[in-house]
PQR file with spaces between the fields and no chain letter, atoms N, CA, C, O and H, PARSE charges and radii, in Angstrom:
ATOM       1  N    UNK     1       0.801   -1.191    0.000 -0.4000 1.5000
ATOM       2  CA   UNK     1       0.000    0.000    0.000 -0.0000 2.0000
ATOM       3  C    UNK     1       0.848    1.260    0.000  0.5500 1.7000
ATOM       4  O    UNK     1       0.466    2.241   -0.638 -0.5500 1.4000
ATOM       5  N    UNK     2       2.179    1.277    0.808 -0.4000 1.5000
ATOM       6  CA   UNK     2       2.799    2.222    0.435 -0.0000 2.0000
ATOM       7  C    UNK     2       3.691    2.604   -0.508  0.5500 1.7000
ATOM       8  O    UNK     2       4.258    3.683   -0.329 -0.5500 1.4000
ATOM       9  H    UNK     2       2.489    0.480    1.326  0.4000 1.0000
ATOM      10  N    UNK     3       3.965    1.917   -1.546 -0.4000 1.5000
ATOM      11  CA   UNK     3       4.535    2.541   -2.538 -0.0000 2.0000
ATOM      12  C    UNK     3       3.463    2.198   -4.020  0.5500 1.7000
ATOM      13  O    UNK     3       2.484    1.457   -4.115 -0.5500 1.4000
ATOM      14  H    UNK     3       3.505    1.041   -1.691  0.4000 1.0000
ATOM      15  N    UNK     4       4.108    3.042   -5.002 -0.4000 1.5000
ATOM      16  CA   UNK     4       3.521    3.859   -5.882 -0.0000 2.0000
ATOM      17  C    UNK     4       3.559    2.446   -6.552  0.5500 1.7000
ATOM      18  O    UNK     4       4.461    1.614   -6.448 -0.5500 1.4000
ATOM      19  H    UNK     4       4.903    3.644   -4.924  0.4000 1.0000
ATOM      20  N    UNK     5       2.062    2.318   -7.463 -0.4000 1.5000
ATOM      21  CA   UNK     5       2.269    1.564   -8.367 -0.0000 2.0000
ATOM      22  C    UNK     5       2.074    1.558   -9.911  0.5500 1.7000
ATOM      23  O    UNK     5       1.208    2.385  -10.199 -0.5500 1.4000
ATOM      24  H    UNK     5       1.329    2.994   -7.547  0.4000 1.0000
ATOM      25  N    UNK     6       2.313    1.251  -10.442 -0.4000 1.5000
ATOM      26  CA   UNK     6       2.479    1.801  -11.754 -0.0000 2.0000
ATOM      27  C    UNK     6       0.894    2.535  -12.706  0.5500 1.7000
ATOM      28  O    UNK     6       0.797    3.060  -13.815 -0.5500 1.4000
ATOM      29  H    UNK     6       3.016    0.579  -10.208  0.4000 1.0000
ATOM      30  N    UNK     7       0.148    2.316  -11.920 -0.4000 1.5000
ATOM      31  CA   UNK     7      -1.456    3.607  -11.972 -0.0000 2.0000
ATOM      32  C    UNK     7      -0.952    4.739  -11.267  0.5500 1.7000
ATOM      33  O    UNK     7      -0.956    5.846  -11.804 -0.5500 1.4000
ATOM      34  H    UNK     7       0.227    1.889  -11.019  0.4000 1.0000
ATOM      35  N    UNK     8      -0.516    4.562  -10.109 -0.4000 1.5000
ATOM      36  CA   UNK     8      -0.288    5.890   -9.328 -0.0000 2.0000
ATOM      37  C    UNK     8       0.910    6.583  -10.572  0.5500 1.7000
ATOM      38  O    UNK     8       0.360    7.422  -11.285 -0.5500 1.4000
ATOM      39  H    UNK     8      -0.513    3.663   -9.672  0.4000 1.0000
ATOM      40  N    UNK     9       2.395    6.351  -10.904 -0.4000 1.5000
ATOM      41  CA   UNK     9       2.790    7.018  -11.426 -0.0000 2.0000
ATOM      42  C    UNK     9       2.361    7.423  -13.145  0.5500 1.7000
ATOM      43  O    UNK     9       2.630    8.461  -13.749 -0.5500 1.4000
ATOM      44  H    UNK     9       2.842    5.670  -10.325  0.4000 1.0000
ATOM      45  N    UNK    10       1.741    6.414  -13.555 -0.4000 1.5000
ATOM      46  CA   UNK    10       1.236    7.100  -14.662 -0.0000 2.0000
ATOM      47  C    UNK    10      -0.012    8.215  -14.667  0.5500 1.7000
ATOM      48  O    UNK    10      -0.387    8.961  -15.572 -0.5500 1.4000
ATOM      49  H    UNK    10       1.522    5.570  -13.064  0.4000 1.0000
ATOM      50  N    UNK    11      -0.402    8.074  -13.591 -0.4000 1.5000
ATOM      51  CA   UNK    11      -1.939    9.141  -13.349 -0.0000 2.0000
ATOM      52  C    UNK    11      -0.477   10.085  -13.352  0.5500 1.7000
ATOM      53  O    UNK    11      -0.128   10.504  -14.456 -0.5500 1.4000
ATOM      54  H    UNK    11      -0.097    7.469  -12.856  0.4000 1.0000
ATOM      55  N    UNK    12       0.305   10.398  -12.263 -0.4000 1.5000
ATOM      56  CA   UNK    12       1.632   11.421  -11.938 -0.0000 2.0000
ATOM      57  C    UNK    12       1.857   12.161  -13.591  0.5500 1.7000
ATOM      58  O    UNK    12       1.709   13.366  -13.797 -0.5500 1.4000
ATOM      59  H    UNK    12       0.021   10.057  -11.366  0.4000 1.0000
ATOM      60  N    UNK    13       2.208   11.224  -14.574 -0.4000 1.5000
ATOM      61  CA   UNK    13       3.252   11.334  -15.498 -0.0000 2.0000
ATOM      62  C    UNK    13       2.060   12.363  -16.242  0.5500 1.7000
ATOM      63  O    UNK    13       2.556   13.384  -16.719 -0.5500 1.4000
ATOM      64  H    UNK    13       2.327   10.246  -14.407  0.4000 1.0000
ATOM      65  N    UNK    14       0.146   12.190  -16.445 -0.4000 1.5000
ATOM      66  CA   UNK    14      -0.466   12.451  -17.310 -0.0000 2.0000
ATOM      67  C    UNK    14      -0.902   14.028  -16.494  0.5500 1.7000
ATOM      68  O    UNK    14      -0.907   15.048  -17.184 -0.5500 1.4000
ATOM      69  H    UNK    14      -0.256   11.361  -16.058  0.4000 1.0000
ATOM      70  N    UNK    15      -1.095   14.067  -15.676 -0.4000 1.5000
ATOM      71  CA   UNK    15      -1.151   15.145  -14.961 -0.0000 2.0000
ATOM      72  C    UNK    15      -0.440   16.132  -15.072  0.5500 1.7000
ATOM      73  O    UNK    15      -0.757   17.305  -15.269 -0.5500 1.4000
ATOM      74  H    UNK    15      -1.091   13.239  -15.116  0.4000 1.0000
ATOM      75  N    UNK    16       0.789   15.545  -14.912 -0.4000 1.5000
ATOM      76  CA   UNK    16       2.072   16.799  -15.543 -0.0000 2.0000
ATOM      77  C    UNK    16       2.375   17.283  -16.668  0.5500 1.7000
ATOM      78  O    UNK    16       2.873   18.365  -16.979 -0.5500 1.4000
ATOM      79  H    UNK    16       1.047   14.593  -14.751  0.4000 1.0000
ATOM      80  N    UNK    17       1.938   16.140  -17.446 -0.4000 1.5000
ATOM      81  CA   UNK    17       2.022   16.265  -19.032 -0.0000 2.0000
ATOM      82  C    UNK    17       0.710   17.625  -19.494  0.5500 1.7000
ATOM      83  O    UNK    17       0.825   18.620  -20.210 -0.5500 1.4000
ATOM      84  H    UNK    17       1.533   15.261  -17.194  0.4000 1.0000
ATOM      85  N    UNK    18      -0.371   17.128  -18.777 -0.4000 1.5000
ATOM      86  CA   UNK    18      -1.320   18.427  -18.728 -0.0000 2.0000
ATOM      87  C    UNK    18      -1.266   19.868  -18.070  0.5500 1.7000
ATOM      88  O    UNK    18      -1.929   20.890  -18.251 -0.5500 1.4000
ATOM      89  H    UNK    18      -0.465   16.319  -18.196  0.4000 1.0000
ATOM      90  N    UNK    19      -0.298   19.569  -17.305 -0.4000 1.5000
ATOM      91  CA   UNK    19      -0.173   20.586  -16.634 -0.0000 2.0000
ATOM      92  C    UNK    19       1.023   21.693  -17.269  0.5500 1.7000
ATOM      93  O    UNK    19       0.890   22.914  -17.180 -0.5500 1.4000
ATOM      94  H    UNK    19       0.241   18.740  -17.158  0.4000 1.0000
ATOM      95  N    UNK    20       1.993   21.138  -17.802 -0.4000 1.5000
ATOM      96  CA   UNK    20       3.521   21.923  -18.174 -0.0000 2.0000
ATOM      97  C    UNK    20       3.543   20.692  -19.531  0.5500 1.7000
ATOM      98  O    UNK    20       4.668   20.227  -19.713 -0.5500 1.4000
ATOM      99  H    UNK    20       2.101   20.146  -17.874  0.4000 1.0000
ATOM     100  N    UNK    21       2.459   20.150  -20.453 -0.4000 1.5000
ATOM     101  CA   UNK    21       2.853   20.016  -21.766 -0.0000 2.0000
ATOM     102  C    UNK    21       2.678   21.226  -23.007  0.5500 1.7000
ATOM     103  O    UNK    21       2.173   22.345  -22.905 -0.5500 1.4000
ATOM     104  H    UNK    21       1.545   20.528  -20.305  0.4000 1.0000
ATOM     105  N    UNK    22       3.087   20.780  -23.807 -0.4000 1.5000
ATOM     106  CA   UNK    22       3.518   21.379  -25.047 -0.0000 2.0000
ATOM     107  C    UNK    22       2.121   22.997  -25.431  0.5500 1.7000
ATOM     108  O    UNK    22       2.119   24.228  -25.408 -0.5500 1.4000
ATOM     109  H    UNK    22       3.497   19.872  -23.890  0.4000 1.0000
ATOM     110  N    UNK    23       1.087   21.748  -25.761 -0.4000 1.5000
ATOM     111  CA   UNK    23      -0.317   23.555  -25.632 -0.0000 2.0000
ATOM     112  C    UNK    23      -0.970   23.103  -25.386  0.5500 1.7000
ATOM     113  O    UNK    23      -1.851   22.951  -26.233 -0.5500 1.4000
ATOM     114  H    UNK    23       1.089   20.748  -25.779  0.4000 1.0000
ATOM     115  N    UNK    24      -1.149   22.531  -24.169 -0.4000 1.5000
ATOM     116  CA   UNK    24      -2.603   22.499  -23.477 -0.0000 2.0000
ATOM     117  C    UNK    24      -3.141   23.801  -22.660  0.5500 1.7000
ATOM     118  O    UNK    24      -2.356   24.671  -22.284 -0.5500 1.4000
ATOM     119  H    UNK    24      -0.434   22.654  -23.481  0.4000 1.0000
ATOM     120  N    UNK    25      -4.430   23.863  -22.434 -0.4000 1.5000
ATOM     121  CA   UNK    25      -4.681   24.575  -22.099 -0.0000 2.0000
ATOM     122  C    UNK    25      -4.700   25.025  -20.844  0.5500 1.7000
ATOM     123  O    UNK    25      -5.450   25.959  -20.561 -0.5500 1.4000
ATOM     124  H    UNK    25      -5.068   23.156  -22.739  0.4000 1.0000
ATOM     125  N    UNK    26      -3.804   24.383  -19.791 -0.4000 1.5000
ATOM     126  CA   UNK    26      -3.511   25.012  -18.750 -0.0000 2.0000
ATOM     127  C    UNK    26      -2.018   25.829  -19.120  0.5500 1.7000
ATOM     128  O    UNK    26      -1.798   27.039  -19.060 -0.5500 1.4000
ATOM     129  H    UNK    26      -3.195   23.623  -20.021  0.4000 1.0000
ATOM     130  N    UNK    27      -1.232   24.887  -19.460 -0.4000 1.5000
ATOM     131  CA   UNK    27      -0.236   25.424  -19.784 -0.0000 2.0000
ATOM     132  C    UNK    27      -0.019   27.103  -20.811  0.5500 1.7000
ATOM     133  O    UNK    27       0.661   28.106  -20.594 -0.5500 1.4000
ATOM     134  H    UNK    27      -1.411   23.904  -19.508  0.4000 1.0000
ATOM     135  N    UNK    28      -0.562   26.886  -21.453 -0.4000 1.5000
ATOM     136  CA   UNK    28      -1.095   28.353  -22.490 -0.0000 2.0000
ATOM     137  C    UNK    28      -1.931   29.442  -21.077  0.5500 1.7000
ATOM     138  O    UNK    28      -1.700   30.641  -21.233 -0.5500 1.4000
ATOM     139  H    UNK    28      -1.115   26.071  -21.630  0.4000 1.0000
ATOM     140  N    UNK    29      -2.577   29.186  -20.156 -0.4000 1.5000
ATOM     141  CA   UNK    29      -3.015   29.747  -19.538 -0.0000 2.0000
ATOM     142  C    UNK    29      -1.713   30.027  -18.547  0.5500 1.7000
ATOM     143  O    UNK    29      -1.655   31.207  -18.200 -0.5500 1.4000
ATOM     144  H    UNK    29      -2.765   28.212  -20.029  0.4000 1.0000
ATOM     145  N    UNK    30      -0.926   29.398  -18.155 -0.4000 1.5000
ATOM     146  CA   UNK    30       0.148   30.032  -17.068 -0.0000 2.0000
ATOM     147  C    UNK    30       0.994   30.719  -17.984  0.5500 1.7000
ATOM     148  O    UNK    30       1.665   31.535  -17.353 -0.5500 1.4000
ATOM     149  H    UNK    30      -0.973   28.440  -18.436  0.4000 1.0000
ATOM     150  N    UNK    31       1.319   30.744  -19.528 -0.4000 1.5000
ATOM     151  CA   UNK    31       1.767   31.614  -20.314 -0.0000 2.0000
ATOM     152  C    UNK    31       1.337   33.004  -20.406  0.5500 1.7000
ATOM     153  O    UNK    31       2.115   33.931  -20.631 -0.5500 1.4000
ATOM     154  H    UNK    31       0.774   30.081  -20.040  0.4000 1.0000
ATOM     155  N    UNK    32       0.061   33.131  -20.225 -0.4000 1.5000
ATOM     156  CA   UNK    32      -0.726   34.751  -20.511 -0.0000 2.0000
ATOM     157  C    UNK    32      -0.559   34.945  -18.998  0.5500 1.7000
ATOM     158  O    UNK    32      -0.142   36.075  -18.742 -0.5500 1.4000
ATOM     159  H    UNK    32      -0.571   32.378  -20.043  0.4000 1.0000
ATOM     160  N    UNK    33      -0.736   34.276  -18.065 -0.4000 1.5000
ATOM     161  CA   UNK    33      -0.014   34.641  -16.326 -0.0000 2.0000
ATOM     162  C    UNK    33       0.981   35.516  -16.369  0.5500 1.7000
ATOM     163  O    UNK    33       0.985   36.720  -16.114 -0.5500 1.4000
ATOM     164  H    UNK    33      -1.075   33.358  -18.273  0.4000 1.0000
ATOM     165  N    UNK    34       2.213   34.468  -16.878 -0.4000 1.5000
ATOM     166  CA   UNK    34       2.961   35.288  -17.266 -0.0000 2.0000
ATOM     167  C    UNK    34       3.224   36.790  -17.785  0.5500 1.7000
ATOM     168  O    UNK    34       3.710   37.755  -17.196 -0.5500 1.4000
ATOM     169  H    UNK    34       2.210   33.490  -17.086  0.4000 1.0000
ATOM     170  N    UNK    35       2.768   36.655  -18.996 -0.4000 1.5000
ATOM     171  CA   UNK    35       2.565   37.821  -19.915 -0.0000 2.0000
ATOM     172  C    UNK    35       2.247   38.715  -19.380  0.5500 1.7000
ATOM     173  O    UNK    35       2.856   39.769  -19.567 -0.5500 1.4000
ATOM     174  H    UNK    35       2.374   35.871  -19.474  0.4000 1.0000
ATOM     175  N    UNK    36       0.917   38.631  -18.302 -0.4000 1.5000
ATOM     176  CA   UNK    36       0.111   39.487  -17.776 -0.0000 2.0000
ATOM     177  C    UNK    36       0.977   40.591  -16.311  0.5500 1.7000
ATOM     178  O    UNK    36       0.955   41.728  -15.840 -0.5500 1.4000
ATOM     179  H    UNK    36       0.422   37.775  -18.150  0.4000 1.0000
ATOM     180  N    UNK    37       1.658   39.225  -16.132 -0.4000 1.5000
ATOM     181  CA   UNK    37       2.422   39.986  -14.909 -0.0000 2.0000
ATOM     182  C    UNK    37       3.854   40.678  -15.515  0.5500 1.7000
ATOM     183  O    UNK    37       4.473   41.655  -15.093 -0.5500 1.4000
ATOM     184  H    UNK    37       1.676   38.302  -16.515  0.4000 1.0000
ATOM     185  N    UNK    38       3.988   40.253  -16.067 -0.4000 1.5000
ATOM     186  CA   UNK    38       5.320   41.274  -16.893 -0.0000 2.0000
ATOM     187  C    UNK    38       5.053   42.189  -17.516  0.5500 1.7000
ATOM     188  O    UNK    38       5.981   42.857  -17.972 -0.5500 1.4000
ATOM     189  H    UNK    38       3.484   39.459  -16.410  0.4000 1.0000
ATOM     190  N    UNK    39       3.760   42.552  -17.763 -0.4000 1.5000
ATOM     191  CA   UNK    39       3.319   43.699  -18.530 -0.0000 2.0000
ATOM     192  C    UNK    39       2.871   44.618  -17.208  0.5500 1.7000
ATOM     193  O    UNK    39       2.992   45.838  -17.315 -0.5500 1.4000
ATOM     194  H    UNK    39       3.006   42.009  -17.393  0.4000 1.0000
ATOM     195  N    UNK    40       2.380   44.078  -16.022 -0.4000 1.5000
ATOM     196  CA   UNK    40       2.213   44.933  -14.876 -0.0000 2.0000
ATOM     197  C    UNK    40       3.262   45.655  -14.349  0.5500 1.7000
ATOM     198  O    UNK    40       3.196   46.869  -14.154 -0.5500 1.4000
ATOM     199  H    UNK    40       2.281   43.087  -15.936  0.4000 1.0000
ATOM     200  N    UNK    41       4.390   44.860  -14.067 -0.4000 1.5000
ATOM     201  CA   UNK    41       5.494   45.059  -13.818 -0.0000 2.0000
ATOM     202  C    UNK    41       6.136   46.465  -14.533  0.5500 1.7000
ATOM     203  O    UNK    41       6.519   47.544  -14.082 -0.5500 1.4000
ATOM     204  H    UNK    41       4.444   43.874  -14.226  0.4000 1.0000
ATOM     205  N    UNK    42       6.045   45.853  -15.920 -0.4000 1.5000
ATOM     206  CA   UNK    42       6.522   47.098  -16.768 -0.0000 2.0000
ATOM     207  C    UNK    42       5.965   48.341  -16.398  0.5500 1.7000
ATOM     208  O    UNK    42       6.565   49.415  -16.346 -0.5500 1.4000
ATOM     209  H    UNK    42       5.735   44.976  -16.287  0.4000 1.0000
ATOM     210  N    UNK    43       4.450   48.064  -16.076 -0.4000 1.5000
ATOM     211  CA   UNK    43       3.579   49.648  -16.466 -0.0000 2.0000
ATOM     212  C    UNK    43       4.238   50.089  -15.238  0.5500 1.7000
ATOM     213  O    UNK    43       4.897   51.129  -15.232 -0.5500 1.4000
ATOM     214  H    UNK    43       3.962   47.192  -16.119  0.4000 1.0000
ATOM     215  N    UNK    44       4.062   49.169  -13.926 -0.4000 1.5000
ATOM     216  CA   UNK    44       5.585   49.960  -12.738 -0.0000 2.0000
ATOM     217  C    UNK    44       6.393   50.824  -13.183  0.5500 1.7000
ATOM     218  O    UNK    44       6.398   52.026  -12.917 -0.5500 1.4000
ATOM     219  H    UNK    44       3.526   48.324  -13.932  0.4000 1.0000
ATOM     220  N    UNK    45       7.124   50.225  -13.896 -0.4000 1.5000
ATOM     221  CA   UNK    45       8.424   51.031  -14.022 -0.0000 2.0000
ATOM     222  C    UNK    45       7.762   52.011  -14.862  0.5500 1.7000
ATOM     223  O    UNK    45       7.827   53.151  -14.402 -0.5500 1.4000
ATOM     224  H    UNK    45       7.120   49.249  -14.112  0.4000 1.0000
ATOM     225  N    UNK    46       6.990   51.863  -16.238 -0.4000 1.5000
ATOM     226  CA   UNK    46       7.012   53.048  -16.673 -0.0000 2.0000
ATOM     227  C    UNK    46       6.202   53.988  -15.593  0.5500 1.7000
ATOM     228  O    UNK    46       6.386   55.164  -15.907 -0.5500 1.4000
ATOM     229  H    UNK    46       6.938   50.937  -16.611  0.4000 1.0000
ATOM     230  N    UNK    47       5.534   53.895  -14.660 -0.4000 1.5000
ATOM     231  CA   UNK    47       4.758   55.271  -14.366 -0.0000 2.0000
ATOM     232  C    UNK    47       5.834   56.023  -13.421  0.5500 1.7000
ATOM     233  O    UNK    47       5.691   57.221  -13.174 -0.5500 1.4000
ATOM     234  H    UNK    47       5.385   52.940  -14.404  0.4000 1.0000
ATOM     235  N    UNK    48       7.023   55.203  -12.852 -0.4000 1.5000
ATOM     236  CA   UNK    48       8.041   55.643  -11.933 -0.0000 2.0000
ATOM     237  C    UNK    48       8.913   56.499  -12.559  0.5500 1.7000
ATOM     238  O    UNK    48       9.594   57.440  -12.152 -0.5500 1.4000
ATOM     239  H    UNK    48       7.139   54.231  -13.053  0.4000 1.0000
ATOM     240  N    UNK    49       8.746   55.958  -13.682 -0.4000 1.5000
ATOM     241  CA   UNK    49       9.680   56.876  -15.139 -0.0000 2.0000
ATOM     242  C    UNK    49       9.066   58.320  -15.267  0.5500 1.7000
ATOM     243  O    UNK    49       9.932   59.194  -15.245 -0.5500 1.4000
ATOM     244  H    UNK    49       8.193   55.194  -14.012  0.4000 1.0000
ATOM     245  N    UNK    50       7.984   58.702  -15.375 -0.4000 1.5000
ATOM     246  CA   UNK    50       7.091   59.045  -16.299 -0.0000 2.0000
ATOM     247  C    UNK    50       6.916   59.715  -14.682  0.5500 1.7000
ATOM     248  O    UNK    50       6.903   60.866  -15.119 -0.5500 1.4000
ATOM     249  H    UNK    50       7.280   57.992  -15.393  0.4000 1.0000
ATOM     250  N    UNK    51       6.790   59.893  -13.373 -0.4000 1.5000
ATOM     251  CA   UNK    51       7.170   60.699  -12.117 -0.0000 2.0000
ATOM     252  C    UNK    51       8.317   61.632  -11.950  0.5500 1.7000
ATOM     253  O    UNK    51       8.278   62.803  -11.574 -0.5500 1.4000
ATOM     254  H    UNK    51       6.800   58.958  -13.018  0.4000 1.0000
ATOM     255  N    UNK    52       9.839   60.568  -12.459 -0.4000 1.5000
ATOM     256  CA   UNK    52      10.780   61.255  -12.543 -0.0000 2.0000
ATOM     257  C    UNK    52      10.806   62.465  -13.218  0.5500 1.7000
ATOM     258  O    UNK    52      11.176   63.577  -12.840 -0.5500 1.4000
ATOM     259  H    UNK    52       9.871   59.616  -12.764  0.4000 1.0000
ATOM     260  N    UNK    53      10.418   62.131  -14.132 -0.4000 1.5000
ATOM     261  CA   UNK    53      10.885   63.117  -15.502 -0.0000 2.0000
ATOM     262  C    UNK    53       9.979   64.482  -15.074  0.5500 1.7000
ATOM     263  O    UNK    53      10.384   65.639  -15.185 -0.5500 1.4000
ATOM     264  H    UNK    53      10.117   61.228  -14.438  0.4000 1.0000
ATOM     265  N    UNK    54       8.546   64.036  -14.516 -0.4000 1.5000
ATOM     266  CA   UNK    54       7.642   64.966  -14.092 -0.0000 2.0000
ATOM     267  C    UNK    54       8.138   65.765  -13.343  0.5500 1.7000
ATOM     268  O    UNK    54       7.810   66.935  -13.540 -0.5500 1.4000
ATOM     269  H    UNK    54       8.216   63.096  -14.426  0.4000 1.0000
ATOM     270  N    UNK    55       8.992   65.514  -12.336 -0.4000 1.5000
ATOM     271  CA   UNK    55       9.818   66.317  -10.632 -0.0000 2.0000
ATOM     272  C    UNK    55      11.114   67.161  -11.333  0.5500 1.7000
ATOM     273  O    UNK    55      11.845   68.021  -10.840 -0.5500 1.4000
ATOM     274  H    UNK    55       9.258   64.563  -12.175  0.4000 1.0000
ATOM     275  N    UNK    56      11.093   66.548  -12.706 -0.4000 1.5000
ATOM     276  CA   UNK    56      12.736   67.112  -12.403 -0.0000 2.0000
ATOM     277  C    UNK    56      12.238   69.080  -13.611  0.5500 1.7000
ATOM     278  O    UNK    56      11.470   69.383  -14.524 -0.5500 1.4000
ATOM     279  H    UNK    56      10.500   65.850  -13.106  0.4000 1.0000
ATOM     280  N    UNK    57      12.868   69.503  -13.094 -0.4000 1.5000
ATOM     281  CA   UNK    57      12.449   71.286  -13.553 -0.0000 2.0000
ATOM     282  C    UNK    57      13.187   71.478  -14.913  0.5500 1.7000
ATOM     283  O    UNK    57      14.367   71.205  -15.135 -0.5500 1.4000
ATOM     284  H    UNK    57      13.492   69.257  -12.352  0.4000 1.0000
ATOM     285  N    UNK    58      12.113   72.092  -15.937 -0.4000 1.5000
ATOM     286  CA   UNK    58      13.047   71.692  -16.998 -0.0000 2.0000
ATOM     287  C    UNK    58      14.063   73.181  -17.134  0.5500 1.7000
ATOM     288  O    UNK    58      14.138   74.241  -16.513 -0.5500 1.4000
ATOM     289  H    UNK    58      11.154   72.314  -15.756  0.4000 1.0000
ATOM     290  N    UNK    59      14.696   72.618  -18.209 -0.4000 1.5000
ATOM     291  CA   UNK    59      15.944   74.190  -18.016 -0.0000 2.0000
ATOM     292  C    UNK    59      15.391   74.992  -18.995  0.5500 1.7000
ATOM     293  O    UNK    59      14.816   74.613  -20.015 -0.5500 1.4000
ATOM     294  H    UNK    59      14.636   71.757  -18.714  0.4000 1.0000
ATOM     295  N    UNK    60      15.648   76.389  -18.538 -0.4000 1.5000
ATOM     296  CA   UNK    60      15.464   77.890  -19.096 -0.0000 2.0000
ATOM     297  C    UNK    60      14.889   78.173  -20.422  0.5500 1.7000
ATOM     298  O    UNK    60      13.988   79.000  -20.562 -0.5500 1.4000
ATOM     299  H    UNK    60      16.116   76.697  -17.709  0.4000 1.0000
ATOM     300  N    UNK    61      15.492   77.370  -21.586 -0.4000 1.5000
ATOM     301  CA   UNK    61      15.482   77.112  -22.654 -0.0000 2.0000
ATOM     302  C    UNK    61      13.780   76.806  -23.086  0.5500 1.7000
ATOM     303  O    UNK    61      12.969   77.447  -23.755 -0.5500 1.4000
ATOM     304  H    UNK    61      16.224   76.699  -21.472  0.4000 1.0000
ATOM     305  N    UNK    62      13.716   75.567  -22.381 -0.4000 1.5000
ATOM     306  CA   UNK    62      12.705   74.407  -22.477 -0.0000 2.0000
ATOM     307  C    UNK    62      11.375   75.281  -21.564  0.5500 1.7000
ATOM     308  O    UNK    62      10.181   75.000  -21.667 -0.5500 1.4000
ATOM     309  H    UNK    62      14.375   75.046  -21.837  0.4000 1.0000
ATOM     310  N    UNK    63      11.844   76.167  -20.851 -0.4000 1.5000
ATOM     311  CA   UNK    63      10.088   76.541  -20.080 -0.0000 2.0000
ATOM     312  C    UNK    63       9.882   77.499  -21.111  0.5500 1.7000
ATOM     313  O    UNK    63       8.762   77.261  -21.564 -0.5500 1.4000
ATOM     314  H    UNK    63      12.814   76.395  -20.767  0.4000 1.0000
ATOM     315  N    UNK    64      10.463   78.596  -21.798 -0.4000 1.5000
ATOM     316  CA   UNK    64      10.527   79.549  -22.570 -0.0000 2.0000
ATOM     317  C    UNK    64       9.468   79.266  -23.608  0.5500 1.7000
ATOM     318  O    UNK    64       8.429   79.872  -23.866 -0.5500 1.4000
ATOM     319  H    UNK    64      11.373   78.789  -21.430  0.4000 1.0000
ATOM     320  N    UNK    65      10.160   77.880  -24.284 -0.4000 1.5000
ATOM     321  CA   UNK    65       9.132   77.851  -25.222 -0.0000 2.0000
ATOM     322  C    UNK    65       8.506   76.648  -25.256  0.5500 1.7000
ATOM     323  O    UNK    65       8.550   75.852  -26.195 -0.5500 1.4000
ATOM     324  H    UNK    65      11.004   77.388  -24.075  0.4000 1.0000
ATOM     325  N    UNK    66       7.795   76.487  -24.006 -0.4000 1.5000
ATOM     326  CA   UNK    66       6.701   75.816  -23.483 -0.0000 2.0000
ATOM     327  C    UNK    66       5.931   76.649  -23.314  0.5500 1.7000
ATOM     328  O    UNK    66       4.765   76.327  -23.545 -0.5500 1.4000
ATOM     329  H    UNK    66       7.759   77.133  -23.244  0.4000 1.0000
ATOM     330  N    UNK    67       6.156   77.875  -22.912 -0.4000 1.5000
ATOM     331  CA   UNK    67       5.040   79.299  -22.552 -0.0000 2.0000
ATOM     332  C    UNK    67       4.537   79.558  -23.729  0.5500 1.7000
ATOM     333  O    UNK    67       3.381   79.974  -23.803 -0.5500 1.4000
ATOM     334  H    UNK    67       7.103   78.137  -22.725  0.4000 1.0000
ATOM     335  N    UNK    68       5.297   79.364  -24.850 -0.4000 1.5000
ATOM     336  CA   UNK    68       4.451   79.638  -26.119 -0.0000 2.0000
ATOM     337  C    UNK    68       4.940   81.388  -26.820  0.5500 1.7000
ATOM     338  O    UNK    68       4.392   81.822  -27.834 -0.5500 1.4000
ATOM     339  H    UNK    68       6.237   79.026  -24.789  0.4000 1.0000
């Protein structure tokens, strides 16, 4: 009873195969996970970017003819 018998590891082997095979559809789904969180990530950095640039005073030149 306690060790694995060859149902237990093939249920193992098909499970995984569904889980992290080639394009199934879990697997394609932890791909756009992915995607999704690296694109969050990014918009991070860009709005931290996009703060900086906001704080910093522009020079003499650049307000002049921003006034129009």
């Amino acid at each position: 009873m306690g060790a694995l018998s060859i149902w237990h590891i093939l249920l193992i082997v098909v499970v995984a195969a569904l889980l992290f095979g080639g394009r199934g559809k879990i697997s394609g789904l932890m791909g756009d996970t992915a995607k999704g969180i690296r694109a969050f990530r990014d918009g991070l950095k860009g709005e931290d970017s996009s703060e900086d640039a906001a704080a910093k005073p522009l020079p003499k030149d650049e307000k002049d003819s921003a006034r129009g």
